[in-house]
ROGU-176675 format. One record per residue (C-alpha): x, y, z. Coordinates in nm, 3 decimals, padded with zeros to 5 digits, m for minus. Example, Ala and Ser with C-alpha at 12.3 -4.5 7.8 and 13.67 -1.06 7.14 Angstrom:
2
01.230,m00.450,00.780 $
01.367,m00.106,00.714 $
! end
This chain:
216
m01.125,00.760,01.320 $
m01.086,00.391,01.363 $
m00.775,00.283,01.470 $
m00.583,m00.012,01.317 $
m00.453,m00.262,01.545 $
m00.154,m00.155,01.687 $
00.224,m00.236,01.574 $
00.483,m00.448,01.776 $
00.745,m00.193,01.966 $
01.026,m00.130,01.818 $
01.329,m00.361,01.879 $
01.597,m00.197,02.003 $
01.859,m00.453,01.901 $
02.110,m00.301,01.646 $
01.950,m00.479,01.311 $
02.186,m00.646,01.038 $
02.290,m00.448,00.798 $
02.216,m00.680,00.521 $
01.890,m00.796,00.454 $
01.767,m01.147,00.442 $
01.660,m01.155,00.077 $
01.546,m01.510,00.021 $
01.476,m01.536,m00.403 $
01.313,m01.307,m00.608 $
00.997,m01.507,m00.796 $
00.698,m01.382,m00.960 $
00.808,m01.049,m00.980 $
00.842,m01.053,m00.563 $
01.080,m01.013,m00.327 $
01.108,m01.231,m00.027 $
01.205,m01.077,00.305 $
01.171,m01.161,00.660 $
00.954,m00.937,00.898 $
01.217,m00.828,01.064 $
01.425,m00.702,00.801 $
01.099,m00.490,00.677 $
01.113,m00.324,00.975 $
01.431,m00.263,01.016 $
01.441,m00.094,00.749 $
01.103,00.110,00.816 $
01.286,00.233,01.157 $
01.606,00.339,00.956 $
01.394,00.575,00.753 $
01.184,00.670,01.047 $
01.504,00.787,01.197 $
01.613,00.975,00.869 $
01.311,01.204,00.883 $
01.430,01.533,00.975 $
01.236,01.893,01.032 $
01.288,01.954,00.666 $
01.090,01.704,00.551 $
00.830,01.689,00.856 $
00.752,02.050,00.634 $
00.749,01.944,00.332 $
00.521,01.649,00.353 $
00.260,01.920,00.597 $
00.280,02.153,00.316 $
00.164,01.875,00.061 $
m00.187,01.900,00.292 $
m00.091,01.641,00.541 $
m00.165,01.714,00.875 $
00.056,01.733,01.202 $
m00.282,01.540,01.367 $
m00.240,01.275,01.118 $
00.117,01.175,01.154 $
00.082,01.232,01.545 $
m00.204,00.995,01.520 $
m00.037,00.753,01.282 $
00.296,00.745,01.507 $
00.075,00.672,01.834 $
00.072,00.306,01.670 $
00.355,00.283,01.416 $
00.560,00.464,01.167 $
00.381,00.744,01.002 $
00.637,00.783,00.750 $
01.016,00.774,00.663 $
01.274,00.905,00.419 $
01.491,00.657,00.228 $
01.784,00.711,m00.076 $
01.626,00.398,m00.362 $
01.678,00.299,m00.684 $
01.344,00.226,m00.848 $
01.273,m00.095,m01.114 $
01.034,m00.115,m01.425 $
00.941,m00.407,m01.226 $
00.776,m00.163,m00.923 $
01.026,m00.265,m00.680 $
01.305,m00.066,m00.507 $
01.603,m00.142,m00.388 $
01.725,00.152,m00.057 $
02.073,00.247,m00.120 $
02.178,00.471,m00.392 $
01.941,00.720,m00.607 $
01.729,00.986,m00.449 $
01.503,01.026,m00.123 $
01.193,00.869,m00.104 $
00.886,00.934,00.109 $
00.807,00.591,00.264 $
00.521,00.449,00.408 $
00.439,00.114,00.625 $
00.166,m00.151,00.444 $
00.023,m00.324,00.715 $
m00.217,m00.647,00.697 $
m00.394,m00.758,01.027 $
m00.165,m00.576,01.194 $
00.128,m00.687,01.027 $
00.408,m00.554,00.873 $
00.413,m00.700,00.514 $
00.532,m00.441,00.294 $
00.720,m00.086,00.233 $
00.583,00.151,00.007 $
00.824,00.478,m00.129 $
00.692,00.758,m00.345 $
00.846,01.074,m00.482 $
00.739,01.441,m00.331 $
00.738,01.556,m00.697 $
00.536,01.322,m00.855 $
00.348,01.117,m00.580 $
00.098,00.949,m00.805 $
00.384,00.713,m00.880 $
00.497,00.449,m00.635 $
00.720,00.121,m00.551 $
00.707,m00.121,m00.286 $
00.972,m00.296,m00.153 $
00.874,m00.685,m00.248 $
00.589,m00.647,m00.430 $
00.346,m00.859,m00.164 $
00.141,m00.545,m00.084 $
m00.184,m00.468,m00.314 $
m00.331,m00.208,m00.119 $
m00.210,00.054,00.123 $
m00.461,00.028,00.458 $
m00.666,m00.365,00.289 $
m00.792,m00.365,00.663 $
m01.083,m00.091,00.576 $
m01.103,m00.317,00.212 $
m01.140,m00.585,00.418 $
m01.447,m00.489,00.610 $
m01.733,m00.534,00.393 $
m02.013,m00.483,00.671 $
m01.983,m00.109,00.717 $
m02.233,00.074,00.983 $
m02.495,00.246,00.806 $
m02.415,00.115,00.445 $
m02.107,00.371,00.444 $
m01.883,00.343,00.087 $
m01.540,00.265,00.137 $
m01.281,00.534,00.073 $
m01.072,00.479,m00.205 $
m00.761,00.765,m00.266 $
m00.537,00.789,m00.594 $
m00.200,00.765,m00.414 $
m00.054,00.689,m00.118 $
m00.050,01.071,m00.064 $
m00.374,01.142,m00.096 $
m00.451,00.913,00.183 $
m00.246,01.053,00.411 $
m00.382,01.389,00.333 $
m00.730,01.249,00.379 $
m00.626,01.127,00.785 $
m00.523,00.805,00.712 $
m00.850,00.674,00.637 $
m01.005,00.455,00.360 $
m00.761,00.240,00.118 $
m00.508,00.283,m00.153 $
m00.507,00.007,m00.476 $
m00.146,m00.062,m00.480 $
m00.140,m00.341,m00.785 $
m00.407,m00.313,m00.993 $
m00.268,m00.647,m01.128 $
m00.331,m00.810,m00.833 $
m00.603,m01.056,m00.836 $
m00.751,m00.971,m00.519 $
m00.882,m00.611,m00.669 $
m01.142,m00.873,m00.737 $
m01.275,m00.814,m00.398 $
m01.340,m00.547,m00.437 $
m01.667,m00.606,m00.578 $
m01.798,m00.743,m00.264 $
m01.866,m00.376,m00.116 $
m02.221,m00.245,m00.230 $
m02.067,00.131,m00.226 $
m01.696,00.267,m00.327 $
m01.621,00.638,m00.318 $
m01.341,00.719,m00.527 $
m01.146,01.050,m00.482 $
m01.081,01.108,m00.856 $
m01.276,01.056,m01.210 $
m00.998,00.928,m01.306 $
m00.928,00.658,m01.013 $
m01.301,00.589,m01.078 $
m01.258,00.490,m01.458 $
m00.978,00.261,m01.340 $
m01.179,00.079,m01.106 $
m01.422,00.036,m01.338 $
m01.237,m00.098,m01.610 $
m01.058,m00.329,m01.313 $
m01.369,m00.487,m01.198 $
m01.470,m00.516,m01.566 $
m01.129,m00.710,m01.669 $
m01.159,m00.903,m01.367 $
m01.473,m01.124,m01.402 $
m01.369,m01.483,m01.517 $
m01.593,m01.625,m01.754 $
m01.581,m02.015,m01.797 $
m01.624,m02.157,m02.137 $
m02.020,m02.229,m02.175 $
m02.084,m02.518,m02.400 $
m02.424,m02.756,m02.413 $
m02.449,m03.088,m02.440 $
m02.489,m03.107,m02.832 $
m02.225,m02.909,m02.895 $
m02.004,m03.183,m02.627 $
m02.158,m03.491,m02.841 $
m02.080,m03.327,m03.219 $
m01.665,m03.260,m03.150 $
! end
C-alpha cells in the first residue's frame, strides 16, 4: 500500500497544557500545529489494551495500525464534548476514538468518533474536509484505478488505511472531486450522497444575451 509521507517525531518536550486557541470564525477553530499534536500524542498515550481490542474487533487489523504507527499515530482515545457545530472540545464527556487528518504530510486536523455509532464524527477545528485528501489529491492514477471512497472514518481503517474519507460535505472543495474519471464508493448510500454533492455543487452563472442586456 502506498505510504503517505511520513510525520515529524514526536517532541519530547512536556507540551502546555492549554491550547493556543486563536478565534473561532466561520464555524473553525484556529490552533497552532503544535498544539494539534500535542494533543494527538496525549490520546496516543491514553490507548490502552482494552481498546487496542475493541477497535480489532470492529474489523481493524493489528497490520493496519502497526503500519499506520510506522509513520504516525494510528489512533488515540480522548474524553470530548461534541457541538451541533461538528467541533469538539477534549475534556469532559465520554471517550472518543481519534484519528490524525494529515495534508502533505501535515498535521492539520483531529478527527474523534464514537465506537457505538462510528458513522458520526467531529473534528477538532473544522479545517479538515477529508480524512487521507492525499489519495483525493492524485488524480493520475496507474491504470485508470477509481479512487476509494469509505462512509466513515472507520470504515477506512478497516479497509488498511487506504482510499479517502469526505469529512464536510459542505466543503467546497468536494468539488474536486469531479476531476477523477472513476470513484468507488463503499456504500449505496455514500454513493447517493456523492451524487447529489457533485450535483449541488456545479455553479451556474446567470446566462443572459445581448437583447435581453439592451431591453432592462
Amino acid at each position: 500500500m502506498k505510504s503517505p509521507r511520513k510525520f515529524s517525531p514526536r517532541n519530547t518536550a512536556s507540551p502546555s497544557t492549554t491550547p493556543a486557541l486563536c478565534c473561532s470564525c466561520f464555524g473553525e477553530v484556529v490552533m497552532k500545529g503544535s498544539d494539534l499534536e500535542a494533543e494527538m500524542f496525549g490520546a496516543a498515550d491514553s490507548v490502552k489494551q482494552p481498546h487496542l481490542d475493541r477497535i480489532r474487533a470492529l474489523g481493524v487489523t493489528p497490520a493496519t495500525i502497526a503500519w499506520l504507527g510506522s509513520w504516525s499515530v494510528p489512533f488515540g482515545v480522548v474524553s470530548a464534548t461534541t457541538e451541533a457545530s461538528g467541533i469538539y472540545q477534549p475534556g469532559d464527556g465520554p471517550a472518543h476514538i481519534l484519528q490524525p487528518v494529515f495534508d502533505n504530510g501535515n498535521l492539520i486536523d483531529l478527527v474523534i468518533w464514537h465506537s457505538m455509532r462510528p458513522e458520526r464524527w467531529w473534528t477538532r477545528t473544522g479545517v479538515a474536509w477529508a480524512l487521507n485528501v492525499d489519495d483525493i489529491a492524485a488524480i493520475d492514477r496507474w491504470g485508470g484505478d477509481a479512487l476509494h471512497l469509505h462512509a466513515s472514518p472507520l470504515d477506512w481503517l478497516k479497509n488498511g488505511a487506504t482510499g479517502a474519507v469526505v469529512l464536510d460535505w459542505s466543503a467546497p472543495e468536494v468539488a474536486t472531486l469531479r476531476q477523477h474519471d472513476r470513484i468507488e464508493c463503499s456504500t449505496p448510500a455514500l454513493a447517493a450522497t456523492l451524487t447529489h454533492a457533485l450535483q449541488t455543487s456545479v455553479h451556474m452563472p446567470a446566462i443572459e444575451t445581448k437583447e435581453n442586456r439592451l431591453a432592462a
